[in-house]
N, C-alpha and C positions, 0 to 999 in steps of 0.2 A: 552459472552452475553447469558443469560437465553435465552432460545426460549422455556419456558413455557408459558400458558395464563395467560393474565391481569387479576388484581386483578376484573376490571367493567366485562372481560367475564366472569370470574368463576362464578361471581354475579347473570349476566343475565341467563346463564346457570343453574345455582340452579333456578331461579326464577321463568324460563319456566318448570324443572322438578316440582314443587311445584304447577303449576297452575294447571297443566296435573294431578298429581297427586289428586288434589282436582276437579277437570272434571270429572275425575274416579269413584272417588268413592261418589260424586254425581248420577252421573250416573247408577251407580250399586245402590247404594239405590233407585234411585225411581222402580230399576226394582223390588228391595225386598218389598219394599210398594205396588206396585201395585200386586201382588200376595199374600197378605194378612199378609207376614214376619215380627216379629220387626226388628229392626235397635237400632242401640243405639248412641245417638247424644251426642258429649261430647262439653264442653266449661270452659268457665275460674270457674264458680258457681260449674260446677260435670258431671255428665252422666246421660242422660235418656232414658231409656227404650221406643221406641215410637213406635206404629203400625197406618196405616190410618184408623181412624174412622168409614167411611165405609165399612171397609172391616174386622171388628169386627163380632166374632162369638164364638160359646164357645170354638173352638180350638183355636181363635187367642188369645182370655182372657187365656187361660190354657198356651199358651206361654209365654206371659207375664210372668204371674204368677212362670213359673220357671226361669226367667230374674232376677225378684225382686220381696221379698215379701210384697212392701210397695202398697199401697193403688191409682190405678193408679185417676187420676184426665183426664180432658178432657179439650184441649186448642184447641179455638177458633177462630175467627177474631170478632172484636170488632159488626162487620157488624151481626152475627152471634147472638152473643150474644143480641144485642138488641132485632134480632128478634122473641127472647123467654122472653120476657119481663125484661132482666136485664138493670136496667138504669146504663147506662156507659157514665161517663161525656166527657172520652177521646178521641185524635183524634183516628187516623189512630192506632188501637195498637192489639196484642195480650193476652185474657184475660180466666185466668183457672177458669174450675169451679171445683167446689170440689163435690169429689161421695161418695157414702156410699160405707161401707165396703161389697163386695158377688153383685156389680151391674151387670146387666144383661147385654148382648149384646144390646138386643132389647132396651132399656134403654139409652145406649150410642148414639143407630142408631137414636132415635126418637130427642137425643139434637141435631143432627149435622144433620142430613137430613130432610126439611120439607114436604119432599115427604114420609117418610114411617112414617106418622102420623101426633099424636097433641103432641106436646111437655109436657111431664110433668109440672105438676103443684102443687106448687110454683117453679119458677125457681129455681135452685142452688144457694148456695155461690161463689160468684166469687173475684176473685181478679188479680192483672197484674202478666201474667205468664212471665217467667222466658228466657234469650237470649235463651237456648237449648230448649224449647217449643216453643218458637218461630219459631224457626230453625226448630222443625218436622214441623209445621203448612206449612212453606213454603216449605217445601220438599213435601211434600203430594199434594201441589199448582201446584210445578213443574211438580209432577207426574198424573196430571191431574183427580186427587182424589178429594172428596171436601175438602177444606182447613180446615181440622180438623182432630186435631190427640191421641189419648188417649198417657197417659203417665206416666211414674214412675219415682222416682229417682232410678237409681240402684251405688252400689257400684263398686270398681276394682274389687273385685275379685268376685260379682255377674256375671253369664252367662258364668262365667270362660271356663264350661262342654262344653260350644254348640258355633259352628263356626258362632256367628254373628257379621253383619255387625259393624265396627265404623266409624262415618263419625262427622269431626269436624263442628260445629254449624257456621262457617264464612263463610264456605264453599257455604253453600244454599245462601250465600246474594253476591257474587264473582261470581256464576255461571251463570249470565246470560252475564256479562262481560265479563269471561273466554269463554264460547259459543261462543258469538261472535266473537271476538278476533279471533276463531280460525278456524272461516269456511272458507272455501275452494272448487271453482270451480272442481268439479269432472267429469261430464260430459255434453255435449253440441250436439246438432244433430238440425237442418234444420228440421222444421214442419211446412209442406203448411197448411193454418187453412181457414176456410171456410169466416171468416172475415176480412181477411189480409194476401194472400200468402206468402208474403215475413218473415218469422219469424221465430226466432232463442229462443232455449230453451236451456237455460244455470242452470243447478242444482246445489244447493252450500248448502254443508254438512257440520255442524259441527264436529268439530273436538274431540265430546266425542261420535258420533254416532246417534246422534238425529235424530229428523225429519228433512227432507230438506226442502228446498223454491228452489222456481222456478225463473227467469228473464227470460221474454217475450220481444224480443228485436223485434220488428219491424220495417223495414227499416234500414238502416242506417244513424243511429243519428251521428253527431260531436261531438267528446268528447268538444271540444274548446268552444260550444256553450252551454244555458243550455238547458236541457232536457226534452222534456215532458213526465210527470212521471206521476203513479200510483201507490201506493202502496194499494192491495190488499187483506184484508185477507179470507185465505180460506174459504169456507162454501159452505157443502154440499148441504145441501137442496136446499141452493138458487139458487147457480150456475151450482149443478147436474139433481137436480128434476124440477127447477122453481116456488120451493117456494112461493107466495103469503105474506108467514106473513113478508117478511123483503125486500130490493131492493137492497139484494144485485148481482143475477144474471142483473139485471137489469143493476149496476153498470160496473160488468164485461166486458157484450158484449159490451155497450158505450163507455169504456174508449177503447175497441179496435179498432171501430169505428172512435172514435176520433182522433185517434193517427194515423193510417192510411191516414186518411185524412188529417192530417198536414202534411204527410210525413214523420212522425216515431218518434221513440221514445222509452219507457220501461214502461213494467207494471210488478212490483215484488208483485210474489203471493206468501204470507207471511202460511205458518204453524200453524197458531193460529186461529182454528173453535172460533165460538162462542165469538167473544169478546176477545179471549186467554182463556178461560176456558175450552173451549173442544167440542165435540160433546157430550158424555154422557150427561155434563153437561147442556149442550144448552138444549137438550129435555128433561133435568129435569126442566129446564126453564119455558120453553113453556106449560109443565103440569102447571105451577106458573100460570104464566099469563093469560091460560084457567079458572083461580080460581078466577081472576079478578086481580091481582099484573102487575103493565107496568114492564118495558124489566129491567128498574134500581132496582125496587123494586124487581124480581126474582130473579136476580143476588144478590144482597145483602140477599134476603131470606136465600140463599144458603152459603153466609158467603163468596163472592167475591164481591169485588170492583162491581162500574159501568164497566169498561171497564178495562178489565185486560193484551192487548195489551201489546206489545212491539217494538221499532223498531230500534233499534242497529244493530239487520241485518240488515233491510233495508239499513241501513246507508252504512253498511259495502260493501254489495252486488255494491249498486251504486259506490263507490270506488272502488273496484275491476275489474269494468266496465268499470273505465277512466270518471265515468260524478263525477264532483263538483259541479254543479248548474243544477237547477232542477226548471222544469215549472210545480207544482205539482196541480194535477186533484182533490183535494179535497172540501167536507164540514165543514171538522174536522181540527179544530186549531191548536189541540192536535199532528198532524203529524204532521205540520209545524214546530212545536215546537220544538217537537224531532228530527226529521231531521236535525235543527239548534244545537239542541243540542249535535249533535255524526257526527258535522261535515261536515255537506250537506248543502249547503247555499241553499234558496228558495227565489228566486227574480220575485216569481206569483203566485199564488192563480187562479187557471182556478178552476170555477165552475166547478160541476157535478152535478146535481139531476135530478131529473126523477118523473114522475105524480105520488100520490098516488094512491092503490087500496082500494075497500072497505074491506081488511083482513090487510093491513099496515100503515091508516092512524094513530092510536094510536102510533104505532112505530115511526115512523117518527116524530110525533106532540114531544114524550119524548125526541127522539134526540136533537131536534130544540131547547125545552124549555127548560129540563133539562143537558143535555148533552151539549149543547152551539154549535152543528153542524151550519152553514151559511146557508141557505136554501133561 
């Protein structure tokens, strides 16, 4: 009798090397983007040459340039793009615009960032970019750039000379998946907290080395029953400084508050500043909205969604904890949703709000209006 492995583990086993492998070198790209690197993105159409947008200078144009000698173009988010006056009939999409031959940095930096300037005028020629544009746009996303990325086609045997990156274009649409999928409780320690003695801080890491989230376990909840839950995401200013323009410290101390006073529960503090765009980006925000643009309109200025969130950790995290059902602390439907959706049942809706001030009632009013928060 064989006592080799089964045909399904050999499968599962390639399949986990394949994930890991593509965590990888996701991973290692956004560290090449964020340091000003190209990367070269291949896919079923070819290979592109891509670098982040913002981080365009005449040393990163002059890499390029020895990557491929073709004429790089600059892919966008549709968000993006409108908001340098190109009318884009499409949804949710990815859309190139085409540069002149010898364009400047400064040039690139003024299409994709509404903070270091006025956008040239007439807008470019645009058209729908390409899955591997697409794929740097979201990598640059990932790496917490703004979602635009200059780009070339390059050939096989272009960049041949120089050790860059390749990372295949499916890879960026798999990775938040594969992320999740693969965190893991790493360490845990007893923190008396001024609001809740009793409280247990449980850190869980993805498994390509990301940012962690935190689980604030107050009391001791029953897994058997459902849980009163939180999901919160991070944010500096609010919950470090006290903030003013947003509620989200506001949010934080109350739901710990609350949960204390029911006698326990979880509150998972999510790694995603700003909406999931970032800190840089949040106070390139806030310069927007100083300019008169509300919280959806900066964010879109900048070529992101309204809300760029995610919550498949969350989801994961509360599994990992033993809760399945969950008495969840929100305004936002859009968690209910997803929680439902990655497998967390929600059988409540417990309010949360908290009085405006005279620096967050515009915030709050977009949430309510535009955003679809319960208030």
């Amino acid at each position: 009798m064989s006592t080799g492995a089964t045909p399904r583990l050999v499968a599962t086993e390639q399949s986990q090397r394949l994930a890991r492998a593509r965590l990888v070198a996701v991973d290692r790209a956004i560290a090449e983007l964020r340091r000003g690197d190209p990367v070269l993105v291949t896919g079923a159409t070819g290979v592109l040459a891509a670098i982040g947008a913002e981080s365009v200078g005449d040393d990163t144009l002059a890499a390029l340039a020895r990557l491929t000698p073709q004429t790089p173009a600059l892919a966008v988010t549709v968000h993006r793009a409108r908001s340098i006056g190109i009318a884009w009939s499409g949804a949710d999409a990815t859309v190139l615009l085409e540069l002149p031959a010898g364009v400047t940095a400064e040039t690139v930096r003024s299409l994709a960032d509404p903070t270091s300037g006025p956008a040239p005028k007439p807008p470019p020629v645009a058209r729908r970019a390409s899955e591997e544009a697409a794929a740097a746009v979201e990598l640059a996303r990932l790496a917490g750039l703004l979602p635009a990325a200059l780009v070339a086609p390059a050939g096989p045997a272009e960049g041949g000379g120089e050790d860059v990156l390749r990372v295949p274009a499916a890879a960026m649409w798999q990775y938040r998946d594969l992320s999740a999928a693969g965190l893991a409780a790493v360490a845990e320690a007893r923190v008396p907290i001024e609001l809740g003695a009793d409280a247990r801080v449980v850190a869980f890491r993805p498994s390509d080395g990301a940012n962690e989230h935190l689980a604030i376990v107050l009391g001791d909840p029953p897994p058997d029953k459902p849980v009163l839950a939180r999901l919160h995401s991070q944010c500096f200013t609010g919950d470090l400084l006290g903030s003013l323009r947003c509620d989200c410290g506001d949010q934080l101390r109350g739901a710990i508050k609350e949960i204390v006073a029911a006698g326990g529960g979880v509150l998972i503090y999510l790694a995603q500043e700003g909406r999931g765009i970032g800190l840089v980006n949040k106070l390139r925000a806030y310069g927007l909205q100083d300019r008169g643009f509300d919280t959806i309109e900066a964010n879109e200025q900048l070529g992101f969604r309204d809300d760029e969130r995610d919550y498949r950790e969350a989801a994961e995290m509360l599994k990992q904890l033993g809760f399945a059902e969950v008495r969840l602390m929100t305004n936002n439907p859009r968690k209910m949703e997803a929680l439902a959706r990655h497998g967390i049942a929600v059988v409540e809706r417990v309010a949360h709000a908290f009085p405006a001030n005279d620096h967050n009632q515009r915030y709050l009013w977009t949430k309510a209006t535009r955003s679809g928060h319960l208030f």
